[in-house]
PDB file of N, H, CA, C and O in Angstrom:
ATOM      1  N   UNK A   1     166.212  67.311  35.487  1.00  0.00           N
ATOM      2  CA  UNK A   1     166.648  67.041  34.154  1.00  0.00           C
ATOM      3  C   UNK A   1     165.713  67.686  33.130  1.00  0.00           C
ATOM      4  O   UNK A   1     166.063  68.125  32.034  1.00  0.00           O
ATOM      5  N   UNK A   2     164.526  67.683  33.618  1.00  0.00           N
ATOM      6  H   UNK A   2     164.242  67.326  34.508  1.00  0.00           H
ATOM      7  CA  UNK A   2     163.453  67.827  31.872  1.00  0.00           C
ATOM      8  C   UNK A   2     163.694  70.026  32.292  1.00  0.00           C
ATOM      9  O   UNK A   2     163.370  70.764  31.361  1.00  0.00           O
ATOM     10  N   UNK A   3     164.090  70.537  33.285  1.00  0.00           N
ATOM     11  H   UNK A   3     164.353  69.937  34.040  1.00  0.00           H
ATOM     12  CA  UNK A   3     164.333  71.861  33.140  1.00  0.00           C
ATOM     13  C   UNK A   3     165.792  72.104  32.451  1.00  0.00           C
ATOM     14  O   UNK A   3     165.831  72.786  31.428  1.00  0.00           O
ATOM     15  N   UNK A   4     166.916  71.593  32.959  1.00  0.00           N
ATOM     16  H   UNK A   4     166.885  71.039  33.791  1.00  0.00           H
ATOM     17  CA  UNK A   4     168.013  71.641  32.523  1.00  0.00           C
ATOM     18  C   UNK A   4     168.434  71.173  30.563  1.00  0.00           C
ATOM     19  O   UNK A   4     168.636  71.949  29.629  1.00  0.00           O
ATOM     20  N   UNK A   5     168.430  70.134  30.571  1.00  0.00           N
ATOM     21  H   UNK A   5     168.266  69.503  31.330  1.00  0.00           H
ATOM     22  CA  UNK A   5     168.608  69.329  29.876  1.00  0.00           C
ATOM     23  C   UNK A   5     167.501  69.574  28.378  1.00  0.00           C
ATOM     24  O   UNK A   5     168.035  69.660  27.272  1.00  0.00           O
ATOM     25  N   UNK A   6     166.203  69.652  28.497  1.00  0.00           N
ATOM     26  H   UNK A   6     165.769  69.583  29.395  1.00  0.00           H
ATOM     27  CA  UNK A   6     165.183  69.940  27.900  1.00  0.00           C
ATOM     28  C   UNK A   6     164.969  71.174  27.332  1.00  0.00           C
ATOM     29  O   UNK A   6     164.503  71.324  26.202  1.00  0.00           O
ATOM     30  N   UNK A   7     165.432  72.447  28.395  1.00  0.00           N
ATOM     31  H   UNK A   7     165.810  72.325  29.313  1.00  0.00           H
ATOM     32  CA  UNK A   7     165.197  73.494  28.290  1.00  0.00           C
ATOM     33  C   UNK A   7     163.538  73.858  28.207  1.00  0.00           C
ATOM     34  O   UNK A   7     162.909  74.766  27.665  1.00  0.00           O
ATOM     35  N   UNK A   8     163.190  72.781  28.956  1.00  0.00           N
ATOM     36  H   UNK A   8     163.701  72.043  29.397  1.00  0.00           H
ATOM     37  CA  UNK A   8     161.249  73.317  29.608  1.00  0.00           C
ATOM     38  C   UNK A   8     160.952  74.340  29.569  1.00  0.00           C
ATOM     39  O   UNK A   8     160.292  74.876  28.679  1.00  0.00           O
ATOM     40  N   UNK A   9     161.423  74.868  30.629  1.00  0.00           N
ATOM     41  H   UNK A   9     161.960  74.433  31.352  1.00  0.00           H
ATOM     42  CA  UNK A   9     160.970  76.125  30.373  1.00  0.00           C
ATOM     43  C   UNK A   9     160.622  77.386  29.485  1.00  0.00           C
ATOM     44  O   UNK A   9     160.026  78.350  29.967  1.00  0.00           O
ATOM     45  N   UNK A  10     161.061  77.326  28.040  1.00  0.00           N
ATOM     46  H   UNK A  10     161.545  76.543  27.649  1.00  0.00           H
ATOM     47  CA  UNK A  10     160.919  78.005  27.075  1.00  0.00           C
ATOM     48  C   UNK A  10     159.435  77.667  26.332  1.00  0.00           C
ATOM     49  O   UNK A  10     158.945  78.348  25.432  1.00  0.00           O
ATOM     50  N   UNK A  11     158.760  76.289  27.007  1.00  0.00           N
ATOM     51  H   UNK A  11     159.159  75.736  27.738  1.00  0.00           H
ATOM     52  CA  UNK A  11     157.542  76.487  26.180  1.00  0.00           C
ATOM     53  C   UNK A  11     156.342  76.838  27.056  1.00  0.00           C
ATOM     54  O   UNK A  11     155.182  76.626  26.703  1.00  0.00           O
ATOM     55  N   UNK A  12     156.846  77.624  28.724  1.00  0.00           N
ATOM     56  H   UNK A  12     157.788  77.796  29.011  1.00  0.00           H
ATOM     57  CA  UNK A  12     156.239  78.321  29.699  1.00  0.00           C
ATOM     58  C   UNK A  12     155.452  79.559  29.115  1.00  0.00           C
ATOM     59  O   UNK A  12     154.474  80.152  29.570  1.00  0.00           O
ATOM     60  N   UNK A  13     156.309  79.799  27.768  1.00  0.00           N
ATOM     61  H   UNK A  13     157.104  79.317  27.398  1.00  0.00           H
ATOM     62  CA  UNK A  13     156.180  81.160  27.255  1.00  0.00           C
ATOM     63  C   UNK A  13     154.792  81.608  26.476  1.00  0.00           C
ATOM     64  O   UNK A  13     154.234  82.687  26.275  1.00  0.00           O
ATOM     65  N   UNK A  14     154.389  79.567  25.980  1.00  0.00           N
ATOM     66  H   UNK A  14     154.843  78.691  26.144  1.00  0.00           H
ATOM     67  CA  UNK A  14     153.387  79.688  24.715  1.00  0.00           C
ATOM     68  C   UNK A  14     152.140  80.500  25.613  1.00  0.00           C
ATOM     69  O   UNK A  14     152.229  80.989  26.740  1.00  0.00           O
ATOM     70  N   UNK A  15     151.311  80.469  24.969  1.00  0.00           N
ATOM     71  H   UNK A  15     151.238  80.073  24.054  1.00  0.00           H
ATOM     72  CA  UNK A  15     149.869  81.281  25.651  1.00  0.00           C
ATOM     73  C   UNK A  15     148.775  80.388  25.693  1.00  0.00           C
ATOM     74  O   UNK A  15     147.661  80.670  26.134  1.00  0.00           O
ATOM     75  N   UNK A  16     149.200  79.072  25.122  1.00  0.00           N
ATOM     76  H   UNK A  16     150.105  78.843  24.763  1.00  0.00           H
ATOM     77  CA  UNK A  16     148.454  78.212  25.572  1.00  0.00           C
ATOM     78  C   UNK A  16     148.773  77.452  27.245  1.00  0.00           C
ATOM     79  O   UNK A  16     148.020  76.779  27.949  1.00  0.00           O
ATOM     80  N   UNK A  17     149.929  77.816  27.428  1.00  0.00           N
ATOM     81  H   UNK A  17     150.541  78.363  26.856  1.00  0.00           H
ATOM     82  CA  UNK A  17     150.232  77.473  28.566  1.00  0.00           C
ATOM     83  C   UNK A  17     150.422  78.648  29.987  1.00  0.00           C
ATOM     84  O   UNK A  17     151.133  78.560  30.989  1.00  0.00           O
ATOM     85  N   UNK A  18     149.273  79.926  29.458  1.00  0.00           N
ATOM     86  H   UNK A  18     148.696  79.998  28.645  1.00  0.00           H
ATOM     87  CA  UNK A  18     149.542  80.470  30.294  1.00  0.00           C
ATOM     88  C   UNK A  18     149.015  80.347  31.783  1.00  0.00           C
ATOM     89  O   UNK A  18     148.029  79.609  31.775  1.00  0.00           O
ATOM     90  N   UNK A  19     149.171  80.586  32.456  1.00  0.00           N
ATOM     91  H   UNK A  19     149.972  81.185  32.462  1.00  0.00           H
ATOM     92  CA  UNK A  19     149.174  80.402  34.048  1.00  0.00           C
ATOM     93  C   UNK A  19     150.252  78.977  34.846  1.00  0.00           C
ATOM     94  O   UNK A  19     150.386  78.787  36.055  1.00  0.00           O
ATOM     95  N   UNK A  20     150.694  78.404  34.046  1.00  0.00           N
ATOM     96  H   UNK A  20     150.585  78.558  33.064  1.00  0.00           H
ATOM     97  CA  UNK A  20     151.616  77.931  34.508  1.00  0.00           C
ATOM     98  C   UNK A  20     152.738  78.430  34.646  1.00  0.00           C
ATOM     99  O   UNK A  20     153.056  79.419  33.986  1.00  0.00           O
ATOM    100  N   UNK A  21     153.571  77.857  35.526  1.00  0.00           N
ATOM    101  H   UNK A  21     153.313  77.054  36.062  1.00  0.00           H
ATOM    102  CA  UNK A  21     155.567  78.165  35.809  1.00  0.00           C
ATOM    103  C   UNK A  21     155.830  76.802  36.097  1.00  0.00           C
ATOM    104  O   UNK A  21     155.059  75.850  36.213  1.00  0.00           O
ATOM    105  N   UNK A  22     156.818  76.869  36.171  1.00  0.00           N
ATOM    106  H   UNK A  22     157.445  77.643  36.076  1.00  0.00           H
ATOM    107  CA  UNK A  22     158.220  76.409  36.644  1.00  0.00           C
ATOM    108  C   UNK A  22     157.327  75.499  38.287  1.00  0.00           C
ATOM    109  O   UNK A  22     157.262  74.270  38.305  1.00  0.00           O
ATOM    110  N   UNK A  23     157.004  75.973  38.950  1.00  0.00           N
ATOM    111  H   UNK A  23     157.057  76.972  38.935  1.00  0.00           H
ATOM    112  CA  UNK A  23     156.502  75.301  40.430  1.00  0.00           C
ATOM    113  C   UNK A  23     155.588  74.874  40.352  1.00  0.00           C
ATOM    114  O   UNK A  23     155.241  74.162  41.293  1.00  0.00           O
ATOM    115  N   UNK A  24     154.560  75.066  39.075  1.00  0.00           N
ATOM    116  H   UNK A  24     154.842  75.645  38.310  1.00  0.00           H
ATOM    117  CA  UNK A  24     153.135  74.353  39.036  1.00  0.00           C
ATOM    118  C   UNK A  24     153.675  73.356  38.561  1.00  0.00           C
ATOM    119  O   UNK A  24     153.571  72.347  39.257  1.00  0.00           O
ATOM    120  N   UNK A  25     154.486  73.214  37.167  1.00  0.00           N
ATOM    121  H   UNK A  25     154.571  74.035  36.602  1.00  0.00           H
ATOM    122  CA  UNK A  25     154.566  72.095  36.406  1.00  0.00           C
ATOM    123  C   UNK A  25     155.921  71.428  37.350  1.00  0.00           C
ATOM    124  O   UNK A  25     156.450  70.503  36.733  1.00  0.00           O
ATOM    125  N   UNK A  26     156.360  71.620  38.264  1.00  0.00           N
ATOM    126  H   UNK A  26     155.930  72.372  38.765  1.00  0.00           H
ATOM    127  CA  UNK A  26     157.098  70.639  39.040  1.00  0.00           C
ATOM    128  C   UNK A  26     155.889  69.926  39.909  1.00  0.00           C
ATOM    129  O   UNK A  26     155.659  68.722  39.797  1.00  0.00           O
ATOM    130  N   UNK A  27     155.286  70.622  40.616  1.00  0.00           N
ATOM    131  H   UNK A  27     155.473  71.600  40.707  1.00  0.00           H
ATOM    132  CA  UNK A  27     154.143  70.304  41.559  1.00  0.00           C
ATOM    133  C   UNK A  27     153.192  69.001  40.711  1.00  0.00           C
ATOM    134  O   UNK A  27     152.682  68.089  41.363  1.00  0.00           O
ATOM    135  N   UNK A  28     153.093  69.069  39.556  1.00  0.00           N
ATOM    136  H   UNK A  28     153.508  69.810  39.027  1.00  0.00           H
ATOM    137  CA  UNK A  28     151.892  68.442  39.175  1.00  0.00           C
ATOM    138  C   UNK A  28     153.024  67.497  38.494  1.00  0.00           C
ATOM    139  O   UNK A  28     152.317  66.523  38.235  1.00  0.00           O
ATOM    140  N   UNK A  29     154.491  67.106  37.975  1.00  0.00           N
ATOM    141  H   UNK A  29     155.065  67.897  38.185  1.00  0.00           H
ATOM    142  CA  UNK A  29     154.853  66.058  38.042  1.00  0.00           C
ATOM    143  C   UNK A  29     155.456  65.006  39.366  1.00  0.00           C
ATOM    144  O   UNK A  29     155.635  63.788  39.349  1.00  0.00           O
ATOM    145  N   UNK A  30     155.665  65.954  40.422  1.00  0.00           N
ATOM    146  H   UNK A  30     155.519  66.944  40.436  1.00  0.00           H
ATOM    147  CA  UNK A  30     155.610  65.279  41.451  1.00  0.00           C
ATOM    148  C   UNK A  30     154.345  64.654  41.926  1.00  0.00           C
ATOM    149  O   UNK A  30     154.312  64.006  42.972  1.00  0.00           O
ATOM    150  N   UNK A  31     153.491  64.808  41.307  1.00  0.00           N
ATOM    151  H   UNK A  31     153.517  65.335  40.457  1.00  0.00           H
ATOM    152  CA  UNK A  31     152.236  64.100  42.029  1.00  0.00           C
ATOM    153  C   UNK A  31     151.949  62.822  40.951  1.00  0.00           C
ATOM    154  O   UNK A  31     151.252  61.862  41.277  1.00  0.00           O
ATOM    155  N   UNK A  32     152.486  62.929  39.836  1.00  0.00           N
ATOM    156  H   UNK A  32     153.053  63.709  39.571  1.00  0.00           H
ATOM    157  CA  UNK A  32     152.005  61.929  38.783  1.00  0.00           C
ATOM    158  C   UNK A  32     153.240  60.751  39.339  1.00  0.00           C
ATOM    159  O   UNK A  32     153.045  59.536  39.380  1.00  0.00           O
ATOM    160  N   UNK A  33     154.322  61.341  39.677  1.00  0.00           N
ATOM    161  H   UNK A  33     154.480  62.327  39.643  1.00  0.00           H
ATOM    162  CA  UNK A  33     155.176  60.436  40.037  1.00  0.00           C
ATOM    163  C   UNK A  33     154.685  59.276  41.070  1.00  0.00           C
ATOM    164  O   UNK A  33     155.249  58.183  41.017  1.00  0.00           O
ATOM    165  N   UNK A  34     153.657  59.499  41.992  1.00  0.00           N
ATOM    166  H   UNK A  34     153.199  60.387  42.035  1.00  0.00           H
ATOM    167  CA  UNK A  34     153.605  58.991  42.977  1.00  0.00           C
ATOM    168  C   UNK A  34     152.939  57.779  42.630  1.00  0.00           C
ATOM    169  O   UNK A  34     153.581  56.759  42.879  1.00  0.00           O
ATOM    170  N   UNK A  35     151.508  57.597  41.978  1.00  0.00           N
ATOM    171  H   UNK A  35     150.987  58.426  41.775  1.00  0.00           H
ATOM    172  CA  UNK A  35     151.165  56.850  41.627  1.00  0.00           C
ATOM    173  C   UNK A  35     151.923  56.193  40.563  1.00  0.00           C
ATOM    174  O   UNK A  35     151.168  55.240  40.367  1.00  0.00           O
ATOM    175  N   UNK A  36     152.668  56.070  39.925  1.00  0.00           N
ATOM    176  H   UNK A  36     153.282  56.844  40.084  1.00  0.00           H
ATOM    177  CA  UNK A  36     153.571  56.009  39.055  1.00  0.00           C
ATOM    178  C   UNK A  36     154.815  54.766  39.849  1.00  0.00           C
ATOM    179  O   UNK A  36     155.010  53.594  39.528  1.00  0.00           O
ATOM    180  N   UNK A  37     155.430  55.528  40.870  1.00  0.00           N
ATOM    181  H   UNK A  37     155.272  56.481  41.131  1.00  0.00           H
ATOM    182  CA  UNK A  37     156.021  54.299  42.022  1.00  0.00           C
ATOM    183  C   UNK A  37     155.203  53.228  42.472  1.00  0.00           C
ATOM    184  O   UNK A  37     155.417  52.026  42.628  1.00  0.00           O
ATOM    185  N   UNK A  38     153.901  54.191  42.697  1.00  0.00           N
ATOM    186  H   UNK A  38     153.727  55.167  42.570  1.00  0.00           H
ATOM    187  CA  UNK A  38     153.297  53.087  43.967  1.00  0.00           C
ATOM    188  C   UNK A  38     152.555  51.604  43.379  1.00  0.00           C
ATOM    189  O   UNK A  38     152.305  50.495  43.852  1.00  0.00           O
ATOM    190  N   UNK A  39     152.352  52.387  41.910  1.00  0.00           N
ATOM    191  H   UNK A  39     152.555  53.288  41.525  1.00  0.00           H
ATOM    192  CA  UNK A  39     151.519  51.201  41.475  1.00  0.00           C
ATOM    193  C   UNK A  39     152.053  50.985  39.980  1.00  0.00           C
ATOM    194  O   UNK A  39     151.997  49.802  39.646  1.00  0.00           O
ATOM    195  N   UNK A  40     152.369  51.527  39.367  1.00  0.00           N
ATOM    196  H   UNK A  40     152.414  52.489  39.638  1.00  0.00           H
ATOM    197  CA  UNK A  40     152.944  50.950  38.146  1.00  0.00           C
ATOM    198  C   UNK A  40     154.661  50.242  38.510  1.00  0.00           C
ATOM    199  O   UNK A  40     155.193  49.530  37.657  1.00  0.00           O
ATOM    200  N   UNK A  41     155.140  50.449  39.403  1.00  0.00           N
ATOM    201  H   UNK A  41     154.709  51.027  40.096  1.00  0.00           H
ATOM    202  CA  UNK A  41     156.707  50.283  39.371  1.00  0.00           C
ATOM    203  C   UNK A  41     156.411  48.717  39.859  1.00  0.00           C
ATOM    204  O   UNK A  41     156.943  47.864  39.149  1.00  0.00           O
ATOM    205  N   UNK A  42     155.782  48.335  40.763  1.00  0.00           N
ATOM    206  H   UNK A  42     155.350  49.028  41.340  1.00  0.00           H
ATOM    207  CA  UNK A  42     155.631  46.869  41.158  1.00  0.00           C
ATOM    208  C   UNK A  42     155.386  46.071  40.354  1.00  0.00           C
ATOM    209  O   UNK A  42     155.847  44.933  40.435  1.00  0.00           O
ATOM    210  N   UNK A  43     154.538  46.488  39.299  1.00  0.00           N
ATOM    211  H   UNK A  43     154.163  47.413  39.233  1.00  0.00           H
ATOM    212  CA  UNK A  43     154.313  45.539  38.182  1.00  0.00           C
ATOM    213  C   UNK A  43     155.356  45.173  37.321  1.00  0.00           C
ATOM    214  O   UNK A  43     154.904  44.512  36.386  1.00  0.00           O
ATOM    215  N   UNK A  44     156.233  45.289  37.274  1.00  0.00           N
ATOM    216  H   UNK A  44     156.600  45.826  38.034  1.00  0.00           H
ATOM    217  CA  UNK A  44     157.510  46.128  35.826  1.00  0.00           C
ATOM    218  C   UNK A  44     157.746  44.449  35.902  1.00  0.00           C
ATOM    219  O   UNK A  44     157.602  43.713  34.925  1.00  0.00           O
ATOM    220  N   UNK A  45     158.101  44.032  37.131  1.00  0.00           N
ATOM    221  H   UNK A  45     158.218  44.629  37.925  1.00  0.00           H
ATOM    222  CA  UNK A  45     159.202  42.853  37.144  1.00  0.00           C
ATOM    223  C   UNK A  45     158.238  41.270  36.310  1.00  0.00           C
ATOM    224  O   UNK A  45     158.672  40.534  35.424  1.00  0.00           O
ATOM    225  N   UNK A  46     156.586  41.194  37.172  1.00  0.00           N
ATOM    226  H   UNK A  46     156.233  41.792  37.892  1.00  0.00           H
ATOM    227  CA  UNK A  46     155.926  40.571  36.857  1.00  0.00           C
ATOM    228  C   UNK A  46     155.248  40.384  35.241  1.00  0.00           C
ATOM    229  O   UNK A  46     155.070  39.394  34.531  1.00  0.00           O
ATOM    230  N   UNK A  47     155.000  41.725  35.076  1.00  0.00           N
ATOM    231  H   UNK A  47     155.144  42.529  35.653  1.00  0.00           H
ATOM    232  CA  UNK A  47     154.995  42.040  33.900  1.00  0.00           C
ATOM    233  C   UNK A  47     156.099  41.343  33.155  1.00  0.00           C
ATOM    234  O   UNK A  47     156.034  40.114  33.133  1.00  0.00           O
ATOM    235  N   UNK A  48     156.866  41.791  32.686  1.00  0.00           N
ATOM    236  H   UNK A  48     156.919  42.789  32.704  1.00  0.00           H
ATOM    237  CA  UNK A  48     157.989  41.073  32.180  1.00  0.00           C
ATOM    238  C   UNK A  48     158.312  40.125  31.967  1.00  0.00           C
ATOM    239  O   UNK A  48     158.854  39.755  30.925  1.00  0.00           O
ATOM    240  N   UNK A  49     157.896  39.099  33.498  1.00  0.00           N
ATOM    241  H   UNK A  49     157.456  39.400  34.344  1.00  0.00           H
ATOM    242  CA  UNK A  49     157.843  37.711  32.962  1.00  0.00           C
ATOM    243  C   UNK A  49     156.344  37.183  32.164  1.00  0.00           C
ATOM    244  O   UNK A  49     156.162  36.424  31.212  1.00  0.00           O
ATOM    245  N   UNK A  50     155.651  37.760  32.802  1.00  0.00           N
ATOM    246  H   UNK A  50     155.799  38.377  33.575  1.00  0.00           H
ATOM    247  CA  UNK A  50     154.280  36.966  32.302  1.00  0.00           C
ATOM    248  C   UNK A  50     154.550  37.370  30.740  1.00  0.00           C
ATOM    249  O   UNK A  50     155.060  36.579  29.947  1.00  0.00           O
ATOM    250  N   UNK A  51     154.166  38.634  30.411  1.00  0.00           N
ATOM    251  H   UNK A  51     153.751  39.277  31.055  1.00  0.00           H
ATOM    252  CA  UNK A  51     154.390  39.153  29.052  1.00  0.00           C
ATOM    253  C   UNK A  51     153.041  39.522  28.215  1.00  0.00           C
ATOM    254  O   UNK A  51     152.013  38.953  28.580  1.00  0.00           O
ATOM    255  N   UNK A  52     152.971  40.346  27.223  1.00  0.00           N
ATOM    256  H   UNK A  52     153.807  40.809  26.927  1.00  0.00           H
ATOM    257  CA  UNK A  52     151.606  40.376  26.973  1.00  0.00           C
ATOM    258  C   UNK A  52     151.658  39.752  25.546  1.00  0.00           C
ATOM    259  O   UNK A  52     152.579  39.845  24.734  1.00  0.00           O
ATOM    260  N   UNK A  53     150.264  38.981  25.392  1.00  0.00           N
ATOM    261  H   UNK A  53     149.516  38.905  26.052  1.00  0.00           H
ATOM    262  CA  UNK A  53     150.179  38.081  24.167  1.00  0.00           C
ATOM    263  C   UNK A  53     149.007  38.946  23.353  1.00  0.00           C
ATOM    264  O   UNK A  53     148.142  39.684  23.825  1.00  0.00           O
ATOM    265  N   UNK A  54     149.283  38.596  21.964  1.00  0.00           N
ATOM    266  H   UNK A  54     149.986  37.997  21.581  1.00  0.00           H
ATOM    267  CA  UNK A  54     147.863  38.980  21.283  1.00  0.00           C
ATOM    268  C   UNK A  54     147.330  37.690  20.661  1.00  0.00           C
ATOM    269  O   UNK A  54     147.942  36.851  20.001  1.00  0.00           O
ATOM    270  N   UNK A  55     145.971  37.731  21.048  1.00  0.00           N
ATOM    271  H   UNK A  55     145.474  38.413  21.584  1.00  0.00           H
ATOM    272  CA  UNK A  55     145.441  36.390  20.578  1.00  0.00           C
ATOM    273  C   UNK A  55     143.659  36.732  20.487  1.00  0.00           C
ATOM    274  O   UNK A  55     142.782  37.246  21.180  1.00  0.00           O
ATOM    275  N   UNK A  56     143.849  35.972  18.950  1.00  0.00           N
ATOM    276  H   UNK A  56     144.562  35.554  18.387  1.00  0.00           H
ATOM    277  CA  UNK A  56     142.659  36.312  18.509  1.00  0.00           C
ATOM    278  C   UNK A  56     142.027  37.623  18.240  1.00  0.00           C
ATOM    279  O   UNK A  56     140.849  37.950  18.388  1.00  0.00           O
ATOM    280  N   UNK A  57     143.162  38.397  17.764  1.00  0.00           N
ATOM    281  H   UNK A  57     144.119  38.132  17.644  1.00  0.00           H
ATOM    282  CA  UNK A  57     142.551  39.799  17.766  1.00  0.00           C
ATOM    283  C   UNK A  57     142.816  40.831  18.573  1.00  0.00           C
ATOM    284  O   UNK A  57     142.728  42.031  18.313  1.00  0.00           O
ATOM    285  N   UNK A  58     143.165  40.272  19.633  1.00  0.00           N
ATOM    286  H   UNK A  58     143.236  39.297  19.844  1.00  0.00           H
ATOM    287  CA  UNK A  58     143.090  40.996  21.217  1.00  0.00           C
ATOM    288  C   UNK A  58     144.610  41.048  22.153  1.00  0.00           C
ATOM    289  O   UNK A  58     145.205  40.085  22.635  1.00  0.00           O
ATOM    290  N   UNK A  59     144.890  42.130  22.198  1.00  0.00           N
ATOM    291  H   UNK A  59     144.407  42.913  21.806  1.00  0.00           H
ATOM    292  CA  UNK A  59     146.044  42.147  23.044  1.00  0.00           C
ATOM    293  C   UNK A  59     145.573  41.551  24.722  1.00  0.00           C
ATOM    294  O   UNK A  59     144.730  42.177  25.365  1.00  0.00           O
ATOM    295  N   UNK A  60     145.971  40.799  25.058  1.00  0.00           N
ATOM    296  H   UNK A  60     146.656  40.291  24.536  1.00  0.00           H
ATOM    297  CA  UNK A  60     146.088  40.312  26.882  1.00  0.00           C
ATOM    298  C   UNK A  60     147.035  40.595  27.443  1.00  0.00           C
ATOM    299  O   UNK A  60     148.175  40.566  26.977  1.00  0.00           O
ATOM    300  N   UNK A  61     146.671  40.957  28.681  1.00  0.00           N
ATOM    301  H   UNK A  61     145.746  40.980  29.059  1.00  0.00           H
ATOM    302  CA  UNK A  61     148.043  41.932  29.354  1.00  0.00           C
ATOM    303  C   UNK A  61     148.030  41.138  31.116  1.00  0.00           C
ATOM    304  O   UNK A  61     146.937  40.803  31.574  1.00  0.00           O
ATOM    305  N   UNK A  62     148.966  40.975  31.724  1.00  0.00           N
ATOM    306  H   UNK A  62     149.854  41.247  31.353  1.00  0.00           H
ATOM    307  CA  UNK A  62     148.895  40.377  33.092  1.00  0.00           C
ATOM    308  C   UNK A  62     147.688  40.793  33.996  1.00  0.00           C
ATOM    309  O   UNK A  62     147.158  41.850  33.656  1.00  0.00           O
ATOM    310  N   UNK A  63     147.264  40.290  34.859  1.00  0.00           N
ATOM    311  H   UNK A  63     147.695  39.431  35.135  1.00  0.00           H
ATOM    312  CA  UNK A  63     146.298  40.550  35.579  1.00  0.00           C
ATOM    313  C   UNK A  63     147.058  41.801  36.806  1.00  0.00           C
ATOM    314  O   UNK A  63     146.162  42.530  37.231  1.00  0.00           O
ATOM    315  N   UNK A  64     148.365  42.132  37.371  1.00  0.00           N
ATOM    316  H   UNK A  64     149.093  41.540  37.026  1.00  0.00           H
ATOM    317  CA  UNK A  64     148.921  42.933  37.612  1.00  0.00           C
ATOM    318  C   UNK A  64     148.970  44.358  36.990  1.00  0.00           C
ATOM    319  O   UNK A  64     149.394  45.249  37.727  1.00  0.00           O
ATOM    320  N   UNK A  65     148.508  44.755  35.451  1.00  0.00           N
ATOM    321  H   UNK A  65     148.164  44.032  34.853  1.00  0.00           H
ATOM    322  CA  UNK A  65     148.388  45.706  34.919  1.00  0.00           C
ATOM    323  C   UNK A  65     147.313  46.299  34.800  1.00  0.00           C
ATOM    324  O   UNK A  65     147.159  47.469  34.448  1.00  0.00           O
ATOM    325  N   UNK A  66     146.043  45.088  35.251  1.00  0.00           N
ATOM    326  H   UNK A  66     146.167  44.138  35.537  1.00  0.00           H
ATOM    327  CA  UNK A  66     145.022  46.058  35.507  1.00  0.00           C
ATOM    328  C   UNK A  66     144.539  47.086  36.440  1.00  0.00           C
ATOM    329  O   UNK A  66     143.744  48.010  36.266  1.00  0.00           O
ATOM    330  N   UNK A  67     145.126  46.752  37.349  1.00  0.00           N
ATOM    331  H   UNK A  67     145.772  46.002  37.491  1.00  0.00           H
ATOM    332  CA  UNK A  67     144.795  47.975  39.057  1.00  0.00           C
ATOM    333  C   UNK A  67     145.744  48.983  38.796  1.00  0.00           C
ATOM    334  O   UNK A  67     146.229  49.462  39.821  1.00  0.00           O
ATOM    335  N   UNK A  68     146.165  49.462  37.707  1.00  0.00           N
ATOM    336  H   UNK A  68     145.771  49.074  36.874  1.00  0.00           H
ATOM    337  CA  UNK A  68     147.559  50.911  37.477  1.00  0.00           C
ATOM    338  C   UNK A  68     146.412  51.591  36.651  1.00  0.00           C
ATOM    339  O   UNK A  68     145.961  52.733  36.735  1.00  0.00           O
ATOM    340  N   UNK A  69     145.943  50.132  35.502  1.00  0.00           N
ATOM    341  H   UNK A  69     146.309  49.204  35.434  1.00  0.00           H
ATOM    342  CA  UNK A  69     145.616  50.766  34.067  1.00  0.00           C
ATOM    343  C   UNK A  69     143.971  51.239  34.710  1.00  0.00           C
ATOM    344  O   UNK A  69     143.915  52.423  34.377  1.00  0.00           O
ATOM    345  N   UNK A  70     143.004  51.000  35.245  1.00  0.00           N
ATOM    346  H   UNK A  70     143.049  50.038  35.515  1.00  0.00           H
ATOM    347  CA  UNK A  70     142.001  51.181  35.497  1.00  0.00           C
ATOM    348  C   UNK A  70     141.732  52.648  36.461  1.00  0.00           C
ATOM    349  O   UNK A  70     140.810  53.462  36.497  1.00  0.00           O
ATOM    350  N   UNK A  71     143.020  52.512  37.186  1.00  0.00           N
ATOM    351  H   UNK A  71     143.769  51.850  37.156  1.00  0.00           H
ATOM    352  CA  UNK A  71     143.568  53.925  38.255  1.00  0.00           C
ATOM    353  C   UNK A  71     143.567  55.110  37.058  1.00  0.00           C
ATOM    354  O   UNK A  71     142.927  56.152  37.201  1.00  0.00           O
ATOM    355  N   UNK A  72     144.104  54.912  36.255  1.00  0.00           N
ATOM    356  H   UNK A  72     144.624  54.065  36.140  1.00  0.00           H
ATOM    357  CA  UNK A  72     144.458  55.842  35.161  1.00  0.00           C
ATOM    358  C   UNK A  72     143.327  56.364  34.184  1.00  0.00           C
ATOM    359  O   UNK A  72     143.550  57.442  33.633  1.00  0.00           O
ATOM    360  N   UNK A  73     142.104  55.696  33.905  1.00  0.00           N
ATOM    361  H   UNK A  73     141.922  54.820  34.352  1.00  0.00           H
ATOM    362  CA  UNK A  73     141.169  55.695  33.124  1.00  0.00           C
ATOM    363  C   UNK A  73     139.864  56.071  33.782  1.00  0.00           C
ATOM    364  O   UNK A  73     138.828  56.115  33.119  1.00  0.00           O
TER     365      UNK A  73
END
């Protein structure tokens, strides 16, 4: 979809993006995907119910969102 639909590929062209194509930038969203299933997708449901509150200043977020968000940082 993001080649078709998007027409991606036309900003392959900039020169800030040179050395990429079409198979790198598939390659390197197939890999973001993974962690993406493995560990953010389990949370979605829990998340949801628990919910995140702000209190006192401070956003609080489920204890389930920390092992994605800490992976990421």
């Amino acid at each position: 979809m993001i080649w078709e639909q998007f027409e991606t590929e036309q900003f392959l062209d900039s020169p800030v993006l040179d050395g990429f194509n079409k198979k790198a930038c598939t390659m390197i969203i197939n890999e973001a995907r993974k962690p993406a299933v493995r560990e953010m997708l389990p949370t979605l449901s829990e998340g949801d119910k628990a919910g995140v509150r702000y209190e006192s200043g401070t956003v609080r977020m489920p204890d389930c969102f920390k092992r994605p968000h800490a992976l990421l940082i």
